[in-house]
N, CA, C and O atoms as a CHARMM CRD file, in Angstrom:
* protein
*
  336
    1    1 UNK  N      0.83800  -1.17800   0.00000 PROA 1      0.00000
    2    1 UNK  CA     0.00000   0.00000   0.00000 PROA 1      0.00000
    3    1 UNK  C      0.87600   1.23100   0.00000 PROA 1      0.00000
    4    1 UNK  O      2.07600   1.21000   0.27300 PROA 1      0.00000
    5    2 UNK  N      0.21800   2.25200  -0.31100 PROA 2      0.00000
    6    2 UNK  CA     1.07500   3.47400  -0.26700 PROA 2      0.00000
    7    2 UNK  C      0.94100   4.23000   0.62700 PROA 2      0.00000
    8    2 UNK  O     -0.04900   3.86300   1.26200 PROA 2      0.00000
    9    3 UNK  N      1.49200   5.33400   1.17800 PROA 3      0.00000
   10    3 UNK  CA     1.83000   5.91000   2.51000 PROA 3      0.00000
   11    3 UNK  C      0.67400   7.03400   2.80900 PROA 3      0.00000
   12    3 UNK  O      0.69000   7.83700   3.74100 PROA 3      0.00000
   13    4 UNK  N     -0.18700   6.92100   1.94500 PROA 4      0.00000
   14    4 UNK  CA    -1.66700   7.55200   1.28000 PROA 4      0.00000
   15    4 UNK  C     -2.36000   7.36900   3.28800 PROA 4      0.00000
   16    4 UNK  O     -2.56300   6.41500   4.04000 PROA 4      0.00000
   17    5 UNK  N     -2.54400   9.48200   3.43300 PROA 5      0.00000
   18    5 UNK  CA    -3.04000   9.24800   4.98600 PROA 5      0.00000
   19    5 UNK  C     -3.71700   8.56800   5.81300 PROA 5      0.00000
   20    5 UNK  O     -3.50400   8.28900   6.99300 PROA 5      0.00000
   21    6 UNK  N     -4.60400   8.29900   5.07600 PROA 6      0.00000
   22    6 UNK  CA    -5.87300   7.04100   5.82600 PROA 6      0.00000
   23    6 UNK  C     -5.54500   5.42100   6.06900 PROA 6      0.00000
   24    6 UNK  O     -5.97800   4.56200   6.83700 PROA 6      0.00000
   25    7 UNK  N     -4.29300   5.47300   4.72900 PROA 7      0.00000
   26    7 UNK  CA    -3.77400   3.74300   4.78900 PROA 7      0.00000
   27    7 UNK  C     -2.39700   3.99600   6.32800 PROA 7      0.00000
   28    7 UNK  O     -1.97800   3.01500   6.94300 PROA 7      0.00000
   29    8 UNK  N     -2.16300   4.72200   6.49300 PROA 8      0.00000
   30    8 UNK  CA    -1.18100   4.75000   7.66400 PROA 8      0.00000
   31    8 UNK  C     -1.78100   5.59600   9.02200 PROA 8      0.00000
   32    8 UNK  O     -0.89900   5.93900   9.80800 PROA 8      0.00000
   33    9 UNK  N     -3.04000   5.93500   9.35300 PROA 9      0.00000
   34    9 UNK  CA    -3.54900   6.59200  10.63600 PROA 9      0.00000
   35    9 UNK  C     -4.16700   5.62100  11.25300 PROA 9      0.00000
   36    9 UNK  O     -4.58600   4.48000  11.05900 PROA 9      0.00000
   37   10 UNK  N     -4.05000   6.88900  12.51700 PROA 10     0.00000
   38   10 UNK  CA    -4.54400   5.87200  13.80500 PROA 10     0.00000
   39   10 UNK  C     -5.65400   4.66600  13.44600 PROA 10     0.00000
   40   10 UNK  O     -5.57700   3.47900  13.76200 PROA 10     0.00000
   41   11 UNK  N     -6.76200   5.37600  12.64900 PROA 11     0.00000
   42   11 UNK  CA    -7.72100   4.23100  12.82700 PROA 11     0.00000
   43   11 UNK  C     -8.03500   2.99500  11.47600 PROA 11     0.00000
   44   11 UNK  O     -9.08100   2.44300  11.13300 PROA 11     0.00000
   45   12 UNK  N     -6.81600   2.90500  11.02200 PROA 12     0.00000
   46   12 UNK  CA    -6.84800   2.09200  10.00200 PROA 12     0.00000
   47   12 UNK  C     -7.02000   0.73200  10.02200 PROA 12     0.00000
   48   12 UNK  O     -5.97600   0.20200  10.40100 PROA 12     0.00000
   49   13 UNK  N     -8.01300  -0.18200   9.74200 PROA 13     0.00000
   50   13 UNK  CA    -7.91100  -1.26700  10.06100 PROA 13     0.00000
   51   13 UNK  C     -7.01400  -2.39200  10.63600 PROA 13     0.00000
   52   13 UNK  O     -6.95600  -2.99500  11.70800 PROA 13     0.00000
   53   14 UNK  N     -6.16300  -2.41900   9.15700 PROA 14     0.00000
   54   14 UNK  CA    -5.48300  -3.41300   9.04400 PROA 14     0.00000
   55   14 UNK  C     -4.21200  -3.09000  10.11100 PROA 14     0.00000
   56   14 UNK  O     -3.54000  -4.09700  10.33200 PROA 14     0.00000
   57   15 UNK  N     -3.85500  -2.13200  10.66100 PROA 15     0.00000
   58   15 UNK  CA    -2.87300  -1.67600  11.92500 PROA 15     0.00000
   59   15 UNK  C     -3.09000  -2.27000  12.91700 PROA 15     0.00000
   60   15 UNK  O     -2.19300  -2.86700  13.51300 PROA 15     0.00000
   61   16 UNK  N     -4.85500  -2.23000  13.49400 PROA 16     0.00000
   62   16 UNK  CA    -5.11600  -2.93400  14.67500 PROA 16     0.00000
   63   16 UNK  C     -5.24500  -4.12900  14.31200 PROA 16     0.00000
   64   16 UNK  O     -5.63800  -4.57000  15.39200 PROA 16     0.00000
   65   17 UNK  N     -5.22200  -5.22800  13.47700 PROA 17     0.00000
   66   17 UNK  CA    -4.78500  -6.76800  13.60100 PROA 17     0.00000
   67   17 UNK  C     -3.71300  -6.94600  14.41000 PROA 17     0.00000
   68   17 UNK  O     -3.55200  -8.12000  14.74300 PROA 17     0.00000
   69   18 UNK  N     -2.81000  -6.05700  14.89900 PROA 18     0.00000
   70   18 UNK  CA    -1.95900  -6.76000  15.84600 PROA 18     0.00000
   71   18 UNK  C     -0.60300  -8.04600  15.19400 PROA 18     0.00000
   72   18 UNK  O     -0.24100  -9.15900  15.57500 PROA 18     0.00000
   73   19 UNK  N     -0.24300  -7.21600  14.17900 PROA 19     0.00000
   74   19 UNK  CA     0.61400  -8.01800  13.84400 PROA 19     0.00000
   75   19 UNK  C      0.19000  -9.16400  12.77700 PROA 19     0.00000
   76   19 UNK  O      1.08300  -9.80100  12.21800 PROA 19     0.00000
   77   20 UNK  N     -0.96700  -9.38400  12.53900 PROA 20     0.00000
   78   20 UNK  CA    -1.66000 -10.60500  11.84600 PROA 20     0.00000
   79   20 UNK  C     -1.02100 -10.51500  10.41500 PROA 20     0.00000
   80   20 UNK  O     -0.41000 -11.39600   9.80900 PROA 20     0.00000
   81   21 UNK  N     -1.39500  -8.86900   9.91600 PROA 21     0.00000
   82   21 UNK  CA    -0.70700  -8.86700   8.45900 PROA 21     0.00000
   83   21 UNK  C      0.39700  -7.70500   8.51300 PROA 21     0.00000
   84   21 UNK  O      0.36900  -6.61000   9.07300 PROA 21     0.00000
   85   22 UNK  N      1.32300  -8.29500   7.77700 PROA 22     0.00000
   86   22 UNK  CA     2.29100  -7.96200   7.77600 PROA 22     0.00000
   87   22 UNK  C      2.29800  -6.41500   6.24700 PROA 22     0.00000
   88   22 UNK  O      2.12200  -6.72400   5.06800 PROA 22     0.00000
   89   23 UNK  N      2.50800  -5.05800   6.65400 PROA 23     0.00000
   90   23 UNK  CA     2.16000  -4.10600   5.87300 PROA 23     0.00000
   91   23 UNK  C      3.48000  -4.25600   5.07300 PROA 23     0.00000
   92   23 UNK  O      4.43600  -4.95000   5.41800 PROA 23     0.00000
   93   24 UNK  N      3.36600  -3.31900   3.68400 PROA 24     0.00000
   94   24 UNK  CA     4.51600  -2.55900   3.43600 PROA 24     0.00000
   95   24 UNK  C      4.29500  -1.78200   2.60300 PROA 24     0.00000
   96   24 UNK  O      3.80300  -2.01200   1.49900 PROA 24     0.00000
   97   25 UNK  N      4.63900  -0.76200   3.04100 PROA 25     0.00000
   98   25 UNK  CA     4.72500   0.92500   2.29100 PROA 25     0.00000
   99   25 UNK  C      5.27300   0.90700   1.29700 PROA 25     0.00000
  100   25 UNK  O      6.30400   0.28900   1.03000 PROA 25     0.00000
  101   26 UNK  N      4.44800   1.80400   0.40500 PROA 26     0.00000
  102   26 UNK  CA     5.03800   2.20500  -0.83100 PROA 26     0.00000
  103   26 UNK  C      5.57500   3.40000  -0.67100 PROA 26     0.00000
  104   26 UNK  O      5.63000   3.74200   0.51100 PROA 26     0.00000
  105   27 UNK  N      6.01800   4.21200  -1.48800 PROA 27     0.00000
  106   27 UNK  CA     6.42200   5.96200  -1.42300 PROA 27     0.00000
  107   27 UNK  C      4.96800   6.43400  -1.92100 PROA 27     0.00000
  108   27 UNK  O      4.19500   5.69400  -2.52900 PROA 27     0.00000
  109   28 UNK  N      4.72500   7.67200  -1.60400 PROA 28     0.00000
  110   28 UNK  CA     3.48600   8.15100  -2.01000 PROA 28     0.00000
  111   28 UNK  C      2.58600   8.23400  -3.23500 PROA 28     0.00000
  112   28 UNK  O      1.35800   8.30400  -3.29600 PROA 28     0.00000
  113   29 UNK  N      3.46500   8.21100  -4.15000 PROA 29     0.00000
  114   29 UNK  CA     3.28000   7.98200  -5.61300 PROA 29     0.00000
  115   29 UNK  C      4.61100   7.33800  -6.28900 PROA 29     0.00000
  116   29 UNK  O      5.64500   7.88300  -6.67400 PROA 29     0.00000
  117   30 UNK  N      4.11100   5.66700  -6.29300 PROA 30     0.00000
  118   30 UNK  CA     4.93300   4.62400  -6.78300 PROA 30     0.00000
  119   30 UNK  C      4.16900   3.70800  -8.21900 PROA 30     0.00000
  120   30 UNK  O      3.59500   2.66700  -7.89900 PROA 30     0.00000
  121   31 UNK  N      4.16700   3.90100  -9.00300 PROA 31     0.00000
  122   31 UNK  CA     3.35700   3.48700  -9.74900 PROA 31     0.00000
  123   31 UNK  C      4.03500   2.56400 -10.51100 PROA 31     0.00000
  124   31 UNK  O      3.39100   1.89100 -11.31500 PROA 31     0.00000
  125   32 UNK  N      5.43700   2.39000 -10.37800 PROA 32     0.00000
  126   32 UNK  CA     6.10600   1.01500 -11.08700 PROA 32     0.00000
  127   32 UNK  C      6.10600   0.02100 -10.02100 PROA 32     0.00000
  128   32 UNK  O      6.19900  -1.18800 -10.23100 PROA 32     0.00000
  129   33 UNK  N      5.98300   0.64800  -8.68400 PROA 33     0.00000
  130   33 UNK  CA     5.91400  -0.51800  -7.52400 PROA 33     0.00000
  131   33 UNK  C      4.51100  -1.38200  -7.32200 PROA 33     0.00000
  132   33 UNK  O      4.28000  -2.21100  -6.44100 PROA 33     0.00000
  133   34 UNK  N      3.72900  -0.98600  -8.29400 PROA 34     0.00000
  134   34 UNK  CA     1.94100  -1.51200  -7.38500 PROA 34     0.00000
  135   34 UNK  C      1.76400  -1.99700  -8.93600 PROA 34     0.00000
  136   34 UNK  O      1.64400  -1.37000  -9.98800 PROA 34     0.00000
  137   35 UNK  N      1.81300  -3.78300  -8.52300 PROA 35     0.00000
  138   35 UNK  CA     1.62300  -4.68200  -9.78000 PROA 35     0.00000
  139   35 UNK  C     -0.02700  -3.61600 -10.40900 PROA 35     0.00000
  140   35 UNK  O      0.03000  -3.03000 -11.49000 PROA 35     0.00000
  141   36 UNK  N     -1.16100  -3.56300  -9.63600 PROA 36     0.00000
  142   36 UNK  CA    -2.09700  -2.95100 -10.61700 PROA 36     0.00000
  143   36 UNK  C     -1.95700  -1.95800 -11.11000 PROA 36     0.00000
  144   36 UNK  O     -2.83100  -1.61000 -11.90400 PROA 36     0.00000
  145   37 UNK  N     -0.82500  -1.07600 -10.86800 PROA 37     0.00000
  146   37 UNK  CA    -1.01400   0.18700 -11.80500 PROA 37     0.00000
  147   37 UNK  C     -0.44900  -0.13500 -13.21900 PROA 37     0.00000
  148   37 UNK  O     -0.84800   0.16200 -14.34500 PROA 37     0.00000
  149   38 UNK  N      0.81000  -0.97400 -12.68700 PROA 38     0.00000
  150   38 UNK  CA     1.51700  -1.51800 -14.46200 PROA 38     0.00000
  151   38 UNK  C     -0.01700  -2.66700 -14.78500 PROA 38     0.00000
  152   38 UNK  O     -0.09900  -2.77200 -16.00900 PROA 38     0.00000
  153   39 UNK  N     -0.68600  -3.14800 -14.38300 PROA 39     0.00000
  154   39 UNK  CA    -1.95300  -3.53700 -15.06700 PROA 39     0.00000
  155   39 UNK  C     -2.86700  -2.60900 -15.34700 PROA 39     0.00000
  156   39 UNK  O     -2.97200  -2.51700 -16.57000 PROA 39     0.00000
  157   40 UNK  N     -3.50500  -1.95000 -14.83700 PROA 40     0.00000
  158   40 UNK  CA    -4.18700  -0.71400 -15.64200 PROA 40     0.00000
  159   40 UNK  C     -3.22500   0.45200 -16.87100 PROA 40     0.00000
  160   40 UNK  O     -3.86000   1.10200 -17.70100 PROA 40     0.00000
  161   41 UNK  N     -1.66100   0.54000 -16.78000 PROA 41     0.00000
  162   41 UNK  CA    -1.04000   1.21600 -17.48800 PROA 41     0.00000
  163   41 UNK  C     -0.96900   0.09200 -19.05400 PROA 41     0.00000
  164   41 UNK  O     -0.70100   0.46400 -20.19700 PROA 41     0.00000
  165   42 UNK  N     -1.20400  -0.89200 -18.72700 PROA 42     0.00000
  166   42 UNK  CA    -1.27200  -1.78800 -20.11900 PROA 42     0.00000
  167   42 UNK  C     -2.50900  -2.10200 -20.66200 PROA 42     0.00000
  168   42 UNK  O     -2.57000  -2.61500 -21.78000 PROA 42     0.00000
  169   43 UNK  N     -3.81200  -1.78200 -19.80500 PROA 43     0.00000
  170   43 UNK  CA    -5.00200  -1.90700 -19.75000 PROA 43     0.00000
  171   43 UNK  C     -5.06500  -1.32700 -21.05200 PROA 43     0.00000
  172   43 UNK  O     -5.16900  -1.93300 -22.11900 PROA 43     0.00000
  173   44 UNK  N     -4.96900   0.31300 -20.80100 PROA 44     0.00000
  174   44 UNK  CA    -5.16600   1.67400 -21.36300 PROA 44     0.00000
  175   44 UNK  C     -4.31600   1.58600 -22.23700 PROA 44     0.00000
  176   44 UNK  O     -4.64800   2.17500 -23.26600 PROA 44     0.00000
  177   45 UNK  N     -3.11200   0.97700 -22.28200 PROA 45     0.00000
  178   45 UNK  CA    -2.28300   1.02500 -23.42700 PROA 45     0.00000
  179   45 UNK  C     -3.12900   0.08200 -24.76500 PROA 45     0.00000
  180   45 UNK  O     -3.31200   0.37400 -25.94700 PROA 45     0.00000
  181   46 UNK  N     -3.41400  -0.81500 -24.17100 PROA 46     0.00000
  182   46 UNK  CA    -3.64300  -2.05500 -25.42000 PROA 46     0.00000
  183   46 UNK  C     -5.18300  -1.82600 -25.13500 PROA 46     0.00000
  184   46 UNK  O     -4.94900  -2.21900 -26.27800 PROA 46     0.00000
  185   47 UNK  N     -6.54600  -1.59900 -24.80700 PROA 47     0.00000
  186   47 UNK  CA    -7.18200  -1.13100 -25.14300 PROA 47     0.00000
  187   47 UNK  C     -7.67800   0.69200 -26.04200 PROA 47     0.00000
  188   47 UNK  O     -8.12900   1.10800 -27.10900 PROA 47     0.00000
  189   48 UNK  N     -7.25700   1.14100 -24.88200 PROA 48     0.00000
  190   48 UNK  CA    -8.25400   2.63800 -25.00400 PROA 48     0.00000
  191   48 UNK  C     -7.44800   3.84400 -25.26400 PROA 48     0.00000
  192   48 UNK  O     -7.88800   4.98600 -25.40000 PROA 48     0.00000
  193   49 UNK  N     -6.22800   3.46700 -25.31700 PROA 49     0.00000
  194   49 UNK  CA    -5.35100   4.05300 -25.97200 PROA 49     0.00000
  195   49 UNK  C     -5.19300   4.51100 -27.65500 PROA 49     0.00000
  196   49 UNK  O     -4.78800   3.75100 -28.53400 PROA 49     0.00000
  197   50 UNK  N     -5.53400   5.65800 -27.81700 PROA 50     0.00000
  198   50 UNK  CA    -5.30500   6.27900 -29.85800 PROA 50     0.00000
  199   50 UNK  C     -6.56900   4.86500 -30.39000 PROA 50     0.00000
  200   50 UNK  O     -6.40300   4.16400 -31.38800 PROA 50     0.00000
  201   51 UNK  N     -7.44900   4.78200 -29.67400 PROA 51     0.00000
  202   51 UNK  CA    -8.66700   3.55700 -29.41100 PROA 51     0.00000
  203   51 UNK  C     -9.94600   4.43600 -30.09400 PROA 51     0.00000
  204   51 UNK  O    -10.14000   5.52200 -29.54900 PROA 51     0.00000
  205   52 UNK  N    -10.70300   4.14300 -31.05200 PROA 52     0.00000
  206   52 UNK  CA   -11.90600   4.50200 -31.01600 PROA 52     0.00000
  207   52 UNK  C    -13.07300   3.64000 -31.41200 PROA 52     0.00000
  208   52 UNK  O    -13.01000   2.96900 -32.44200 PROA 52     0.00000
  209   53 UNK  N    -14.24900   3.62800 -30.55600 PROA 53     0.00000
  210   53 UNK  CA   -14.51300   2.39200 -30.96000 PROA 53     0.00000
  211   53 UNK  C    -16.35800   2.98400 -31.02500 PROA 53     0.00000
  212   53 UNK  O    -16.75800   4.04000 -30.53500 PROA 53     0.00000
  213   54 UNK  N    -17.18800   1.98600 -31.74200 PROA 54     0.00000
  214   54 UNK  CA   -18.32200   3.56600 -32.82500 PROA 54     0.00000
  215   54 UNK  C    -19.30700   2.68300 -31.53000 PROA 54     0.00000
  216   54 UNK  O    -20.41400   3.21600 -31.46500 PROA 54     0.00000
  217   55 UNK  N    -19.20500   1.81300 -30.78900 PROA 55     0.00000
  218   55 UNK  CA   -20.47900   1.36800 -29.84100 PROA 55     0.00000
  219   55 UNK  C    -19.88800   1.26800 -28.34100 PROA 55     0.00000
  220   55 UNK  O    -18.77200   1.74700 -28.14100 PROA 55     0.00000
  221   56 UNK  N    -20.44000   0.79500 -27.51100 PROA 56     0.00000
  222   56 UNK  CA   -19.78300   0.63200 -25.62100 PROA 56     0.00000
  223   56 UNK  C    -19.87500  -0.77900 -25.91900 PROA 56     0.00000
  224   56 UNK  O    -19.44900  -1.41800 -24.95700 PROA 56     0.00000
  225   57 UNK  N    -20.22600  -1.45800 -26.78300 PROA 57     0.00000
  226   57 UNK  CA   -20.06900  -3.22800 -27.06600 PROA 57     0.00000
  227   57 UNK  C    -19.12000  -3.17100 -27.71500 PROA 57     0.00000
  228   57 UNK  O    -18.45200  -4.04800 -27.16900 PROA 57     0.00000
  229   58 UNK  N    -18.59900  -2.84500 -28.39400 PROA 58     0.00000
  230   58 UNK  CA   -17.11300  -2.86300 -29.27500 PROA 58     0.00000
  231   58 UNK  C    -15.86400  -2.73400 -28.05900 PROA 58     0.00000
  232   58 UNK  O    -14.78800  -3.31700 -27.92800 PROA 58     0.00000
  233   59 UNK  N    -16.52900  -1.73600 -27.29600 PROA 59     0.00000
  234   59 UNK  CA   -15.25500  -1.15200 -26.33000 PROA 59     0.00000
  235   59 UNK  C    -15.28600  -2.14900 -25.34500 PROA 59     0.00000
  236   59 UNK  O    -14.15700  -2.27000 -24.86900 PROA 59     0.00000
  237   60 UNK  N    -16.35700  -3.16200 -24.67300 PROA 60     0.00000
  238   60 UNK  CA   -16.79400  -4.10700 -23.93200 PROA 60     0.00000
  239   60 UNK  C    -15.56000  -5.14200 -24.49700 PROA 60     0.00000
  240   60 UNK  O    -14.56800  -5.51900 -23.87300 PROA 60     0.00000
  241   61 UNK  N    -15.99300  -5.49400 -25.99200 PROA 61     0.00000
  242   61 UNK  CA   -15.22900  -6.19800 -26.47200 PROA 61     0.00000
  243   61 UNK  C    -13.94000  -6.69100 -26.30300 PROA 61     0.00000
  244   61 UNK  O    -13.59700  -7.85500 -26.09600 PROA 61     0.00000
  245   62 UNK  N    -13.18100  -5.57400 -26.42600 PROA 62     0.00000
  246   62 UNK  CA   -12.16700  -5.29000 -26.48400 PROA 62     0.00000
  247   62 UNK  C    -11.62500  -5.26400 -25.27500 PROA 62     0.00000
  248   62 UNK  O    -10.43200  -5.56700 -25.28300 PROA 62     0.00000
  249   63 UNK  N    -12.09600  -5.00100 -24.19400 PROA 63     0.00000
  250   63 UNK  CA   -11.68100  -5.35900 -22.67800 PROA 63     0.00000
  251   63 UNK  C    -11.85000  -6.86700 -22.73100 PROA 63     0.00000
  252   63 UNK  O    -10.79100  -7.43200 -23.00300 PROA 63     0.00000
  253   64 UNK  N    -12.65200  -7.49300 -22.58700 PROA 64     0.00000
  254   64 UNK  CA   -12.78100  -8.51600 -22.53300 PROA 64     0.00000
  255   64 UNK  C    -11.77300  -9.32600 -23.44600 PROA 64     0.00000
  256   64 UNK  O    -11.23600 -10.35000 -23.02300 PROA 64     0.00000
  257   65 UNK  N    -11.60300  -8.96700 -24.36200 PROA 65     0.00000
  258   65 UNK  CA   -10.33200  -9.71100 -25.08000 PROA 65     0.00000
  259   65 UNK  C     -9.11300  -9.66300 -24.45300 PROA 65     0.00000
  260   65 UNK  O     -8.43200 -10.65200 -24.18300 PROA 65     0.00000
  261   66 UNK  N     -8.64700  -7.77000 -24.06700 PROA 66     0.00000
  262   66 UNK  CA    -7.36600  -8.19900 -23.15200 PROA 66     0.00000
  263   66 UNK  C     -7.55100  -8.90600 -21.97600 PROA 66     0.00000
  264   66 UNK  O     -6.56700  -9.54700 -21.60600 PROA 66     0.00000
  265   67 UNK  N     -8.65300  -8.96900 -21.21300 PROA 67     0.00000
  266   67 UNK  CA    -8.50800  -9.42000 -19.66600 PROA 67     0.00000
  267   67 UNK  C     -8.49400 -10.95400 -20.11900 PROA 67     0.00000
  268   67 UNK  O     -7.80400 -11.55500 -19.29500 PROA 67     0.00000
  269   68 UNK  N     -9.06400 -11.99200 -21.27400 PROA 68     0.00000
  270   68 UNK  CA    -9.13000 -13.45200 -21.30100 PROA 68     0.00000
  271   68 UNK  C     -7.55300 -13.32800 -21.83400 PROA 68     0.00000
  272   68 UNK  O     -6.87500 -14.29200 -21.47700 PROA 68     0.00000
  273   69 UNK  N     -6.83100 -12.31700 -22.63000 PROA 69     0.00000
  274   69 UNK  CA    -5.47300 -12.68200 -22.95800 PROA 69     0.00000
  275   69 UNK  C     -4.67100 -12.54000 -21.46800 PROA 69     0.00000
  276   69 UNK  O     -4.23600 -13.48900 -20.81600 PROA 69     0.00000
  277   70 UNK  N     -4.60500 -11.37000 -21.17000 PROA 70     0.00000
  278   70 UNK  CA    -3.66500 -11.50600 -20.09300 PROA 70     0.00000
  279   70 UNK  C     -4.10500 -12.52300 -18.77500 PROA 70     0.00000
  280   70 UNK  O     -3.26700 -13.12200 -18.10300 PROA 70     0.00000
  281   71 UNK  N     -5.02100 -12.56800 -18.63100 PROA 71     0.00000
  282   71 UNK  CA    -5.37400 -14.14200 -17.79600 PROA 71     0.00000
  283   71 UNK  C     -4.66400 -15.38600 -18.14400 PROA 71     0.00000
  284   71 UNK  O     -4.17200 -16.06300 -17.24200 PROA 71     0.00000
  285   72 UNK  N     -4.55600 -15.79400 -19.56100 PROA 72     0.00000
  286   72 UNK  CA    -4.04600 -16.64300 -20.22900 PROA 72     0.00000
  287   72 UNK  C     -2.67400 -16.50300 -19.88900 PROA 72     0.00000
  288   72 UNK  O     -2.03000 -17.47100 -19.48500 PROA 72     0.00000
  289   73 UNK  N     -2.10600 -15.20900 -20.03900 PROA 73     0.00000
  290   73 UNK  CA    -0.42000 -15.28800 -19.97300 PROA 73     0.00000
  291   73 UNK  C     -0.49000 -15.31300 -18.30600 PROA 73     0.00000
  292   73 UNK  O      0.70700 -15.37200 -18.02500 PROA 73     0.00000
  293   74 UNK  N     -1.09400 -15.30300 -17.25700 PROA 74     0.00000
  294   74 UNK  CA    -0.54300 -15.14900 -16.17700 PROA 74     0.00000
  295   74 UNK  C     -1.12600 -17.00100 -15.59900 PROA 74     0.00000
  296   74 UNK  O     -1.18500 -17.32700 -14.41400 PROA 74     0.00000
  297   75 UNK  N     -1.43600 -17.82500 -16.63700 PROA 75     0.00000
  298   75 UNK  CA    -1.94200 -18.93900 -16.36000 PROA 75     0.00000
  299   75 UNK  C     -0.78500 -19.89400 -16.70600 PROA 75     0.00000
  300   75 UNK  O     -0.46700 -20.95800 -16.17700 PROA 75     0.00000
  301   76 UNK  N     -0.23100 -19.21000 -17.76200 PROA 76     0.00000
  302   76 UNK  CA     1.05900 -20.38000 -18.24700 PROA 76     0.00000
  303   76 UNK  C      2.11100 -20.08100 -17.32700 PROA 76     0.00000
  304   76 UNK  O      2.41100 -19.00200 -16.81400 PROA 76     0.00000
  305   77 UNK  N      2.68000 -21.34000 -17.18800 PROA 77     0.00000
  306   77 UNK  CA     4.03100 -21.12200 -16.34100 PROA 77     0.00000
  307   77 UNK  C      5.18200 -20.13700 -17.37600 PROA 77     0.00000
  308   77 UNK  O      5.22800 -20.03300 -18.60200 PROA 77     0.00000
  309   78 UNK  N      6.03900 -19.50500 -16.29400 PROA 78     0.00000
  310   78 UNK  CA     7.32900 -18.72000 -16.85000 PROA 78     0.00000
  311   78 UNK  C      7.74300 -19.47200 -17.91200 PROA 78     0.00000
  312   78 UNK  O      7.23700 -19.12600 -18.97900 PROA 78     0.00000
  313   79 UNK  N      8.62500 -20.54100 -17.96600 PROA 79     0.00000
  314   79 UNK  CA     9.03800 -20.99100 -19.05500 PROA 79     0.00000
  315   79 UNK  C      8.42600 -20.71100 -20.17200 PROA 79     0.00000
  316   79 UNK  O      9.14800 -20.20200 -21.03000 PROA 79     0.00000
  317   80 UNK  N      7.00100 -20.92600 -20.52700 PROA 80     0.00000
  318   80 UNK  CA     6.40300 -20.87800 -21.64900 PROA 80     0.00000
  319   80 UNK  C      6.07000 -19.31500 -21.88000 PROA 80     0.00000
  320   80 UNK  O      5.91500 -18.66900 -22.91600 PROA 80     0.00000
  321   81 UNK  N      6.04500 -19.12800 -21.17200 PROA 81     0.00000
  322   81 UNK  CA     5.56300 -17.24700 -21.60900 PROA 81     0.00000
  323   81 UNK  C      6.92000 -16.58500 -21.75800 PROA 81     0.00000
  324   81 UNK  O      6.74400 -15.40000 -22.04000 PROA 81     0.00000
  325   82 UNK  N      8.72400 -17.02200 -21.64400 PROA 82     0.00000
  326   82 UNK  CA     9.81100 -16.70900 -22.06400 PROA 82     0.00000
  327   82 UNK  C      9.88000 -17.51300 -23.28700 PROA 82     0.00000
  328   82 UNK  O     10.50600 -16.82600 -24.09300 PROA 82     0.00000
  329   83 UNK  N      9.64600 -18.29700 -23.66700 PROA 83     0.00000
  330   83 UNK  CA     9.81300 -18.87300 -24.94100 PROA 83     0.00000
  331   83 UNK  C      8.88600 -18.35200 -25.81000 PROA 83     0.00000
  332   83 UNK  O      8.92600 -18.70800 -26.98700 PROA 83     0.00000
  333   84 UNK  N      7.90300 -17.42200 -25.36000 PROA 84     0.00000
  334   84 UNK  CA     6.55700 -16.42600 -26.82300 PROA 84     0.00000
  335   84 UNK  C      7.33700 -15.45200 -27.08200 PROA 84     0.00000
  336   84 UNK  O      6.99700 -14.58700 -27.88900 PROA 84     0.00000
């Protein structure tokens, strides 16, 4: 998580577990550190990016195509996704 005020004050949940989960800070704005931002930065790249699309079912589409592809690549083991 990032050092974002509410994720580090007094009354933040996950603080009072007592040790249960183990935190770790990001810098305040880390956006190569937080696996979802490099997933939404490829989202927008390979969808909606220089993207125009003439219906919200085309654009549906097209999400749905990257999220069953990149599902797929995070389904194959390393080896095979270094050998594509």
């Amino acid at each position: 998580m990032d050092n974002f005020k509410t994720h580090t004050g007094q009354q933040t949940t996950l603080q009072q577990l007592g040790g249960q989960i183990s935190l770790h800070l990001l810098p305040l704005y880390s956006p190569d550190d937080n696996p979802i931002e490099r997933f939404w930065r490829d989202f927008y790249n390979d969808v909606t990016r220089n993207q125009r699309y003439k219906t919200m079912h085309w654009l549906r589409w097209a999400a749905e195509r990257y999220l069953q592809e990149h599902n797929r690549k995070i389904a194959q083991p390393a080896s095979i996704q270094k050998a594509a």
